[in-house]
ZAVEXFI-984318 format. One record per residue (C-alpha): x negated, y negated, z negated; residue number from 0; residue in three letters. Coordinates in pm, whole numbers, always signed. Layout:
+--------+--------+--------+------+------+
:      x :      y :      z : resi : resn :
+--------+--------+--------+------+------+
:      X :      Y :      Z :  NUM :  Ala :
...
+--------+--------+--------+------+------+
END
This chain:
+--------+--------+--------+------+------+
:      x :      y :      z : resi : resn :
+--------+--------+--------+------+------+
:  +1072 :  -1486 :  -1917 :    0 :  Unk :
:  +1415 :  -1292 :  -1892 :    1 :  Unk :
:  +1417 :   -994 :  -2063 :    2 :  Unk :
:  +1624 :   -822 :  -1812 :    3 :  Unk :
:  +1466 :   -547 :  -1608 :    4 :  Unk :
:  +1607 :   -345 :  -1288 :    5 :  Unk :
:  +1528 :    -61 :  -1089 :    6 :  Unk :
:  +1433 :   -228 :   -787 :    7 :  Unk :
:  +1095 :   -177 :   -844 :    8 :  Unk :
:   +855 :    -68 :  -1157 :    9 :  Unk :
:   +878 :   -321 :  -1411 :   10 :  Unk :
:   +542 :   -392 :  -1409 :   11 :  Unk :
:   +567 :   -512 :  -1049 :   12 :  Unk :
:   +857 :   -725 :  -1213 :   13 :  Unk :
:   +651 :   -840 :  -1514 :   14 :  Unk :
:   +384 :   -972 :  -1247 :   15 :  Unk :
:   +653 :  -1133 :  -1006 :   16 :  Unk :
:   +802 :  -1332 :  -1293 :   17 :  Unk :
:   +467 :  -1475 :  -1370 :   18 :  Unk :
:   +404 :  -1588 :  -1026 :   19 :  Unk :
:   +729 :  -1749 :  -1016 :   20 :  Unk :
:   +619 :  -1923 :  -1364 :   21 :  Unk :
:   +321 :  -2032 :  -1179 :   22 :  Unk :
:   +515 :  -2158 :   -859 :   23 :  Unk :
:   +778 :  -2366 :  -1122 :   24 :  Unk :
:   +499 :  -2560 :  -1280 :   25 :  Unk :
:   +587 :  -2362 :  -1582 :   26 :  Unk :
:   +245 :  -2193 :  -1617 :   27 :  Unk :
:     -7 :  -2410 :  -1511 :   28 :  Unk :
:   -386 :  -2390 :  -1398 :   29 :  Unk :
:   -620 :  -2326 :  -1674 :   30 :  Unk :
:   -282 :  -2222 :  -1899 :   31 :  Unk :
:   -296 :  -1868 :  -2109 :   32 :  Unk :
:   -109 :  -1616 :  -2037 :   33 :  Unk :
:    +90 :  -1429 :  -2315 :   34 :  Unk :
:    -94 :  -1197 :  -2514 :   35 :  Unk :
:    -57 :   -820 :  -2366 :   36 :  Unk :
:    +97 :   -736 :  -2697 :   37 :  Unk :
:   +280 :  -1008 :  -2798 :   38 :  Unk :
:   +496 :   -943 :  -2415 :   39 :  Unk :
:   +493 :   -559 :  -2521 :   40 :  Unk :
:   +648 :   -634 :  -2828 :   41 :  Unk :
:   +848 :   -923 :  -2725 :   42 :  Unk :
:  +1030 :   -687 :  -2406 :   43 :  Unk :
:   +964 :   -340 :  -2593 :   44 :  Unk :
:   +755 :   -251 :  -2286 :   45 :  Unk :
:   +431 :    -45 :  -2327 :   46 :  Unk :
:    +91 :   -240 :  -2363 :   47 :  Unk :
:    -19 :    -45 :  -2085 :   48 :  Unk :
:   +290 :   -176 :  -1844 :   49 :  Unk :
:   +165 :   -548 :  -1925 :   50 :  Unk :
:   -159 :   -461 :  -1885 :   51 :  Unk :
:   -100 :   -308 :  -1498 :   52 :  Unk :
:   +149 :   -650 :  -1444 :   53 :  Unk :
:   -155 :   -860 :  -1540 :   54 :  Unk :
:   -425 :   -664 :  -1367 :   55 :  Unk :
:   -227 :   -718 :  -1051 :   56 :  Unk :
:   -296 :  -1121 :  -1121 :   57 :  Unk :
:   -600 :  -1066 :  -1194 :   58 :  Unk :
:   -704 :   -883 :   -888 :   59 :  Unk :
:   -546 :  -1103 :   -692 :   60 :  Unk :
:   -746 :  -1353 :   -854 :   61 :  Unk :
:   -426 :  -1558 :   -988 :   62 :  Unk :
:   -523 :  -1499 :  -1307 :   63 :  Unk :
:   -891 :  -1483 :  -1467 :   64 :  Unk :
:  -1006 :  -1282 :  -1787 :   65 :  Unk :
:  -1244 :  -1456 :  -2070 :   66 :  Unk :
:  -1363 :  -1189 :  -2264 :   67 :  Unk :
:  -1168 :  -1240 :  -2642 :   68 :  Unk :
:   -974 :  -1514 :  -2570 :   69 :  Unk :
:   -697 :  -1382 :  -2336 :   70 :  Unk :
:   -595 :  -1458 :  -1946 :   71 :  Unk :
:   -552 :  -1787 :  -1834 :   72 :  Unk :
:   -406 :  -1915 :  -1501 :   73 :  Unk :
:   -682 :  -1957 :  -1199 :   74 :  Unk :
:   -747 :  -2271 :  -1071 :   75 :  Unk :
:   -588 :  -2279 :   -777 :   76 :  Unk :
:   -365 :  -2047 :   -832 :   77 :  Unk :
:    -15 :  -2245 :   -757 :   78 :  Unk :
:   -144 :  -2357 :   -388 :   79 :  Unk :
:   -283 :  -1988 :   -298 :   80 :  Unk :
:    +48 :  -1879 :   -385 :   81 :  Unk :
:   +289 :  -2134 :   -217 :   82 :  Unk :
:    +94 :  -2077 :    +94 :   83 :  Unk :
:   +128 :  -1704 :    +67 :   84 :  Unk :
:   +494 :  -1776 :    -59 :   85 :  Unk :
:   +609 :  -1982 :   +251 :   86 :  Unk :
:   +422 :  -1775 :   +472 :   87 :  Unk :
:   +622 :  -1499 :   +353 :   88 :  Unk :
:   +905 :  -1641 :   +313 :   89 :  Unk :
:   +875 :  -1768 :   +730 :   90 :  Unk :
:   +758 :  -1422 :   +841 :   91 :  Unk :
:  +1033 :  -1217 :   +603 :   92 :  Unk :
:  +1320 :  -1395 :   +503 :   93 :  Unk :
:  +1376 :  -1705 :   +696 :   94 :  Unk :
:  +1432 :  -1433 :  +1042 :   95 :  Unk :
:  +1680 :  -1289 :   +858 :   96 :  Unk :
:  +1835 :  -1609 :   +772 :   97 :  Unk :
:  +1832 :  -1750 :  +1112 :   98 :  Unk :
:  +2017 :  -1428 :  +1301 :   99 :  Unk :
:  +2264 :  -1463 :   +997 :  100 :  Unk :
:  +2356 :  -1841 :  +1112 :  101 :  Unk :
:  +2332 :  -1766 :  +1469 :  102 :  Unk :
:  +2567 :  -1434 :  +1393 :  103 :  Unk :
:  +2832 :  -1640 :  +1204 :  104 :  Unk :
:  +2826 :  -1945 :  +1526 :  105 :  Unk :
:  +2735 :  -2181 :  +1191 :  106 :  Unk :
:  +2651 :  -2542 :  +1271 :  107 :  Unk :
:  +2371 :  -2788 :  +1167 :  108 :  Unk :
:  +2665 :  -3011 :   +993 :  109 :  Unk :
:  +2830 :  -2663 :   +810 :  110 :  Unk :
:  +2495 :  -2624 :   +715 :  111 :  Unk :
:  +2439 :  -2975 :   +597 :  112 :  Unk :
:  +2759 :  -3022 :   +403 :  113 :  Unk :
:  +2722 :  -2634 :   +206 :  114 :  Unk :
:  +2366 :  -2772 :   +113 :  115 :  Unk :
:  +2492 :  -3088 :    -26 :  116 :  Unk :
:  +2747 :  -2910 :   -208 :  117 :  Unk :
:  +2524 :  -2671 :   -342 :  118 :  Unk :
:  +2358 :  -2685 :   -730 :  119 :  Unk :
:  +2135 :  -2966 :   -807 :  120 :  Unk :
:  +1774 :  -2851 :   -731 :  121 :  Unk :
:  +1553 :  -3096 :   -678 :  122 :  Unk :
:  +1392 :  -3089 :   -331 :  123 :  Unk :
:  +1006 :  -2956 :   -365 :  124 :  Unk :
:   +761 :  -3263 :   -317 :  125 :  Unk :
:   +565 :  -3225 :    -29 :  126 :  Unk :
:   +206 :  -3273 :   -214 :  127 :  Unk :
:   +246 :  -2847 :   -308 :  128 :  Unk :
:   -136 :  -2919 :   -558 :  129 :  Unk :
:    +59 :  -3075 :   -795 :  130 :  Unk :
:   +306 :  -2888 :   -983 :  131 :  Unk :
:   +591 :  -3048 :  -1103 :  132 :  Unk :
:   +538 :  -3186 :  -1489 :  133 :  Unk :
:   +694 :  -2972 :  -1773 :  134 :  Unk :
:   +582 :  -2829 :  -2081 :  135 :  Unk :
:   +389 :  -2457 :  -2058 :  136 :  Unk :
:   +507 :  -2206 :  -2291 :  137 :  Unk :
:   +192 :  -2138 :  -2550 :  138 :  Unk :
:   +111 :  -2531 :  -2573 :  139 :  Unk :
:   +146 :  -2497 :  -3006 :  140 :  Unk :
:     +2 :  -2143 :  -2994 :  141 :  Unk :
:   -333 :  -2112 :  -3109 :  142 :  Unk :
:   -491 :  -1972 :  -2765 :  143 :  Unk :
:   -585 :  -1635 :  -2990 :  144 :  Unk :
:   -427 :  -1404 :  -2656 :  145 :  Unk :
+--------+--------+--------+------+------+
END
């Protein structure tokens, strides 16, 4: 997680969006623990109680599931409830935006084409969204004590 924090919105709001984002990368993955409140608090000098609100969030929005003296651990799931929210959003919010932007500038399907191929190397996202891609989760030598 980057440490970096800005005032776009409360940082626990942050906190919360950057684990979703772990989620959507494959980098969390179902049935994966969480960092411990305090070992985030310490690690981003935040207050226990900022972590705490971040995670609730997850955990109301069932993301995220509590076992009593263990720690969180990622919902199963999880990753497809939130691509379909995420592309939903992202077709109702953003890509409107995006679309009177092209039309506004008169770009074409080949401008479009050629910026895209010259763009970073992402890989494409497979189309199968259940399966996340396959890297390692952070907390795989911890000792699960969250």
């Amino acid at each position: 997680m980057d440490p970096q924090w800005d005032d776009s919105s409360p940082i626990y709001r942050q906190l919360r969006d950057r684990v979703v984002a772990m989620i959507l990368e494959g980098v969390l993955k179902e049935g994966d623990p969480l960092p411990s409140v305090r070992s985030v608090a310490a690690d981003f000098r935040l207050n226990p109680l900022t972590v705490l609100k971040g995670y609730q969030q997850l955990v109301d929005e069932q993301l995220v599931e509590k076992r009593r003296g263990r720690g969180m651990f990622v919902s199963t799931g999880a990753r497809k409830a939130l691509m379909k929210d995420e592309r939903q959003r992202f077709l109702e919010d953003e890509w409107p935006k995006i679309y009177a932007t092209i039309q506004r500038l008169g770009l074409t399907q080949d401008e479009l084409q050629r910026a895209a191929a010259a763009a970073p190397a992402v890989p494409w996202p497979a189309a199968n969204v259940a399966s996340p891609p396959a890297n390692t989760s952070p907390g795989e030598d911890d000792d699960g004590s969250h």
